[in-house]
C-alpha positions as CSV (number, residue, x, y, z in Angstrom):
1,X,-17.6,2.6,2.8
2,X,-13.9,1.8,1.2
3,X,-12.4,4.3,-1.3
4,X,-12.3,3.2,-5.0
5,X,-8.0,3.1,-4.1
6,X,-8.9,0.9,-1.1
7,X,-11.6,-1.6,-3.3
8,X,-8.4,-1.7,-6.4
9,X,-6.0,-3.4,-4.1
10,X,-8.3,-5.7,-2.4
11,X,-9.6,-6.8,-6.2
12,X,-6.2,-7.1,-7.1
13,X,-5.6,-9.1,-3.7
14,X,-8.4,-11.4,-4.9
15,X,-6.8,-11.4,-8.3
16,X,-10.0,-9.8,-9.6
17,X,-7.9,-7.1,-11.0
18,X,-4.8,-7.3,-13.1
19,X,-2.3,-4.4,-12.0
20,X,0.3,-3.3,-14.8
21,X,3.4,-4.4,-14.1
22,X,6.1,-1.4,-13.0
23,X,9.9,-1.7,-13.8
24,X,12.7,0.7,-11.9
25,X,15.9,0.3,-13.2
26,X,15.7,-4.0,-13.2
27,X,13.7,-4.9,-10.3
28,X,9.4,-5.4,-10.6
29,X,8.0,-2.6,-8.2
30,X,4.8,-2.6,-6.3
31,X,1.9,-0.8,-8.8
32,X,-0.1,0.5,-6.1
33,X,3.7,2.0,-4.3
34,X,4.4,3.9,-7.4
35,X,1.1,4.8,-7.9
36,X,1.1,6.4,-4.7
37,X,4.6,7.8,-4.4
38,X,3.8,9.6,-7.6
39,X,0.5,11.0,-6.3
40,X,2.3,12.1,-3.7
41,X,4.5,14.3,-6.2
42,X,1.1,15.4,-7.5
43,X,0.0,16.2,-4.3
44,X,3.1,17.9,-2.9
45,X,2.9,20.2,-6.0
46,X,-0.6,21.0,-5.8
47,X,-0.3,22.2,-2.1
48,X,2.2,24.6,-3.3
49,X,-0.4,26.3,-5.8
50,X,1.3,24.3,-8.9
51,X,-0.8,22.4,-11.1
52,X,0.0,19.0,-12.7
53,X,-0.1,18.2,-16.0
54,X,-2.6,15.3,-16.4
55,X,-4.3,14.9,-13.4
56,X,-6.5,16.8,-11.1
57,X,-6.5,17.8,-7.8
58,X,-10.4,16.6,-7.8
59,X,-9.7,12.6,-9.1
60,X,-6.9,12.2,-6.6
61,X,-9.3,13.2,-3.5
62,X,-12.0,11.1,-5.1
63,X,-9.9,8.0,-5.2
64,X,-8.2,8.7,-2.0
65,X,-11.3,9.5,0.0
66,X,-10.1,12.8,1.0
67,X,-11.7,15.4,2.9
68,X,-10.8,19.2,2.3
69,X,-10.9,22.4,-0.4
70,X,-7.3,22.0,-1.2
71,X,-4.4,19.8,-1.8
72,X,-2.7,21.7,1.1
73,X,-5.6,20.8,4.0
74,X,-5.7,16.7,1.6
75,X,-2.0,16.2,2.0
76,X,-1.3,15.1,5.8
77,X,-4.6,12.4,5.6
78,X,-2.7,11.6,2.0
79,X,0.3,10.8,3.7
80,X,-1.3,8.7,6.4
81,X,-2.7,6.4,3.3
82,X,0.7,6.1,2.1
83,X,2.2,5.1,5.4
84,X,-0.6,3.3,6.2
85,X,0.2,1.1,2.7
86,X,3.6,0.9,3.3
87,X,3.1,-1.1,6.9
88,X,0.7,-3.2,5.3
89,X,3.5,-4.3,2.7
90,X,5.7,-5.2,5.6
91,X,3.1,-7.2,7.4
């Protein structure tokens, strides 16, 4: 079974789903990279014992199809997601 983050970018692969578009500075960045480098914030925070403002350690494990009982034990299978991403961009 794929994760609901894994079953957004295929839709939006498919052009099923219509991404918003994401400006830095003047170049068009990759939604689905700057959602996940600033999850990763989220993340990092949370496995210090911070909270986040507007978002929850909960919907991030959901939609990343985590596995543990705290941001700390999430974060390495987190940052295999992101990596994992990032290679597929180059491919």
């Amino acid at each position: 079974m794929r994760t609901p983050f894994e079953q957004a970018v295929e839709q939006a692969r498919l052009g099923q789903l219509q991404t918003p578009k994401v400006i830095m500075g003047s170049k068009n960045m990759d939604y689905f990279g700057y959602q996940l480098a600033v999850h990763k914030y989220n993340l990092g925070i949370m496995a210090m014992g911070m909270t986040c403002r507007g978002i929850k350690f909960t919907d991030i494990k959901k939609y990343y199809g985590l596995k543990g009982r705290s941001a700390k034990d999430c974060l390495p299978q987190f940052l295999e997601v992101f990596e994992s991403y990032k290679q597929s961009l180059n491919n």
